[in-house]
N, C-alpha and C positions, 0 to 999 in steps of 0.2 A: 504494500500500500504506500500511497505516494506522503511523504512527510506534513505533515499539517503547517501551515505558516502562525505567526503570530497571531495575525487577524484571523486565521478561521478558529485556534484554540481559545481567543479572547470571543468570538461569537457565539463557539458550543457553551460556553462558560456561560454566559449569558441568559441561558436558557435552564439552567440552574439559580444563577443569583438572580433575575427578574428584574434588575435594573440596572445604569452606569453605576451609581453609587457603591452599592453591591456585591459588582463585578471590580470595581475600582477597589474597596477595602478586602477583596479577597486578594487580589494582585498586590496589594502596596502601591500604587499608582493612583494619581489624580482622576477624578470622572471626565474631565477634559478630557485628559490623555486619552483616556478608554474611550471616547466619542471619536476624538481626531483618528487614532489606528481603525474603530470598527469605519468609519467612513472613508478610509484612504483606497486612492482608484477613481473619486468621485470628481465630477468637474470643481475646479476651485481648491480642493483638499490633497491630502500626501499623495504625491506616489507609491505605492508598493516598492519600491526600490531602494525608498528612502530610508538614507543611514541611519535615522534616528529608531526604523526598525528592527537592526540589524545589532541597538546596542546589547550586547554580552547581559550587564545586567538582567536588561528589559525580558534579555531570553530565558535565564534564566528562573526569571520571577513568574513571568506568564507559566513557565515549565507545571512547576513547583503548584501554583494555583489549578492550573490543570490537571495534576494527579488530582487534588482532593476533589475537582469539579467531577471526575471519571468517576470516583471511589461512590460519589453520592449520588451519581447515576447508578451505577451499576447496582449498589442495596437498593434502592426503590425498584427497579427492576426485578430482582429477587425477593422483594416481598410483594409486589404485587404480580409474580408469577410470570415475568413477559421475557420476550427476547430484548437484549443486549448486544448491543455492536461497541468494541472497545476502541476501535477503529476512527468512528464517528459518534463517540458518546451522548446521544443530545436525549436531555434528560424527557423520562416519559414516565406519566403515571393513569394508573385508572381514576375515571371520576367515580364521586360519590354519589347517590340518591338517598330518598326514605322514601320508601313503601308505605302506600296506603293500609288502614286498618282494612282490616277482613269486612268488617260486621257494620256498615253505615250507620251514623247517627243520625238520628228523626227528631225533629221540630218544625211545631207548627208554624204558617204564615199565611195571610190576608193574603188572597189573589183573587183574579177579575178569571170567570168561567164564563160560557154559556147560560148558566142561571143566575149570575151576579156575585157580586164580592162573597166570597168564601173562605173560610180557615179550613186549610187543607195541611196534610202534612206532608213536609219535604225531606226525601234520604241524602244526606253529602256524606260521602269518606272523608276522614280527617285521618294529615299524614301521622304515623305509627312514634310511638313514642314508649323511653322502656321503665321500669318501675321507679326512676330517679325522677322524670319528667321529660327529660330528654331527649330529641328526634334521635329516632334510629339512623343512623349512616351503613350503608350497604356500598362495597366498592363493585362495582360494575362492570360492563364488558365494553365500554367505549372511552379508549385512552388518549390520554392529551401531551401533545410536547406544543409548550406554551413559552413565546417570546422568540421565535423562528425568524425572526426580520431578517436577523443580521447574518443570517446562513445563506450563504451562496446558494442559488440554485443546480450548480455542479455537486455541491457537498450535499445538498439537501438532495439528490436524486440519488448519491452514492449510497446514502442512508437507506432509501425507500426503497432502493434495489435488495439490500438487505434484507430489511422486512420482510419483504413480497418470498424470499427465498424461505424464510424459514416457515411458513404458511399455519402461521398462527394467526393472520389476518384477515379479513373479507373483505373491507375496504376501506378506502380514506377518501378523507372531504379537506382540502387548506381552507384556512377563512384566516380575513383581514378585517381591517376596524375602516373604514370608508365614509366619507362624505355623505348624509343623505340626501341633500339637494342635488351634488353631481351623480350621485348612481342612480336617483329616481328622476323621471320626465314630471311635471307634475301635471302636464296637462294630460301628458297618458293613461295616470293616475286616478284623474275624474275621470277618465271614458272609460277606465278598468272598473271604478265604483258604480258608474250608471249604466250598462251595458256588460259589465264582465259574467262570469261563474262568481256564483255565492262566497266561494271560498277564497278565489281571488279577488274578489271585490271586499273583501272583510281583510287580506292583507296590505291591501293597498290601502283600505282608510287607516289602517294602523301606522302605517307608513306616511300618511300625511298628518295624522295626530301629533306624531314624533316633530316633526319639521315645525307644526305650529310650536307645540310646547318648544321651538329652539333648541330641541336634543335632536343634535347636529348629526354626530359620528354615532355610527352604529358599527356592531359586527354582523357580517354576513359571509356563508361558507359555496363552494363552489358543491356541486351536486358530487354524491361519492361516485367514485371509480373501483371498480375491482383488480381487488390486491393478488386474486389468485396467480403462483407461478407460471402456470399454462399461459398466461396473457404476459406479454412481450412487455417491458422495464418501455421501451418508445412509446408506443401506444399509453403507456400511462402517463409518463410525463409530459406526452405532446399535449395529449386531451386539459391536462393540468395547465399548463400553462395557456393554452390557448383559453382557459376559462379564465385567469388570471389577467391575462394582458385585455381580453374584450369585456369584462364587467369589472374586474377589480379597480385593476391598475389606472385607470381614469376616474375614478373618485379616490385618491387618495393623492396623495401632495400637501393639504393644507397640515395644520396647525393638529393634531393629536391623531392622525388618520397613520395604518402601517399595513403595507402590504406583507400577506403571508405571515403575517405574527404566527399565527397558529398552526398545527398539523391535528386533524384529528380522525384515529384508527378505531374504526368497530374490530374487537376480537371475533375468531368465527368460533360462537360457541357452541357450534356441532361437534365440534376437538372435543374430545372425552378429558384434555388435560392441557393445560401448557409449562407444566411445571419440569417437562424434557428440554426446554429450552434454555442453551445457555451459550453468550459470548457472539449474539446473533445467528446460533447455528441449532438447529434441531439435532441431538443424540442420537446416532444411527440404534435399531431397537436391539439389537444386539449386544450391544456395548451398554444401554442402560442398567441391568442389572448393577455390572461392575461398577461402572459410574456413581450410582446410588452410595457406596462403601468408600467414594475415594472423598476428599477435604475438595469442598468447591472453589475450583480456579480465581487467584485474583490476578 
């Protein structure tokens, strides 16, 4: 595998610490600094080439930051069961839910019938909760690697090639945080509200509700693609990005908007298990017995 540069080990990093600040107190380095390197390449900003990257220190230090950035990818991984690539460590976790109660709770309320105002009663689930008071959290089968801006789309595919190999995946969706004046038409909008499907016309008034209240930037995900190995690593990433460049990537540029921040993988939980996965490679079934008995690879 081809050596990682500065800037791609300070952007997997990133994706662990959640922010410059973050990523900067992990490093020893200013959040400056860690802006200037993850933007260098860009018009106006460093070169790649520039000495200032190539100081010993600096290399050093990013090094050293990026063990523990790998180390604390790799245990989330391991506890929540999934493939790891050490290669391209970029951190991923499953998300949490709470499950509805079983048994709906019923209370009455005034409502307008056929024969006139009536106290009737109404069943709602209320989400589960355990004998402290406390919602239940359930980790789930749809995993998140969050804070993906600053990964190359080269290193971001290296990645997903990976995944897709070890086929504990079914699909993935990227989503970005976007403008919603520029991702939405709004006069398309009202002809999607007065003339659209019921359902599209209820997200499109959602959509312009958003925009009045002045909640600007949203997040929105590009439709999933399947992660199965039979489907060609091209075909994924072309589809990927060609959703990216024609709805994303033209509503973002302003002021809090970020392309591709996010990656997010349904696991295929038809797999009786994922817990053979290790190091981004699935355990030939042979070899797992053995495996089970030896100290797991760091």
């Amino acid at each position: 595998m081809a050596r990682l540069s500065v800037q791609e080990q300070i952007a997997l990093i990133y994706t662990s610490a959640g922010s410059m600040r973050n990523t900067a107190a992990l490093i020893g380095i200013s959040h400056q600094k860690v802006g200037r390197i993850l933007r260098a390449g860009e018009p106006g900003q460093l070169s790649p080439k520039s000495k200032s990257l190539n100081d010993p220190g600096l290399i050093n230090a990013v090094h050293s930051a990026f063990q523990i950035h790998k180390e604390i990818a790799r245990e989330q991984a391991r506890i929540d069961k999934l493939p790891f690539n050490p290669d391209v460590p970029i951190f991923i976790q499953r998300l949490v839910y709470t499950p509805w109660d079983n048994v709906p709770t019923g209370y009455e309320i005034q409502k307008m019938t056929p024969r006139g105002p009536e106290w009737v009663t109404e069943y709602h689930r209320r989400p589960q909760r355990d004998a402290s008071g406390k919602l239940v959290e359930i980790r789930g089968d749809r995993v998140l690697a969050d804070h993906t801006h600053w990964i190359s789309d080269k290193l971001r595919n290296r990645w997903l090639d990976t995944m897709r190999k070890t086929n504990a995946f079914l699909q993935v969706s990227i989503g970005s945080t976007v403008n919603l004046v520029l991702y939405s038409r709004q006069d398309k909008l009202l002809d999607t509200i007065k003339n659209g499907r019921v359902d599209h016309a209820i997200h499109a008034a959602n959509i312009l509700n958003k925009i009045e209240q002045n909640i600007v930037n949203t997040r929105i995900f590009t439709k999933y693609e399947p992660m199965a190995p039979s489907f060609r690593l091209s075909d994924l990433v072309n589809n990927i990005d060609e959703k990216l460049r024609a709805r994303h990537q033209p509503a973002t540029g302003t002021p809090g908007t970020r392309l591709g921040d996010q990656i997010l993988l349904q696991v295929d939980s038809r797999k009786k298990s994922n817990a053979d996965f290790r190091a981004g490679h699935p355990i030939p079934a042979k070899r797992r017995k053995a495996a089970g008995n030896q100290k797991r690879a760091r």
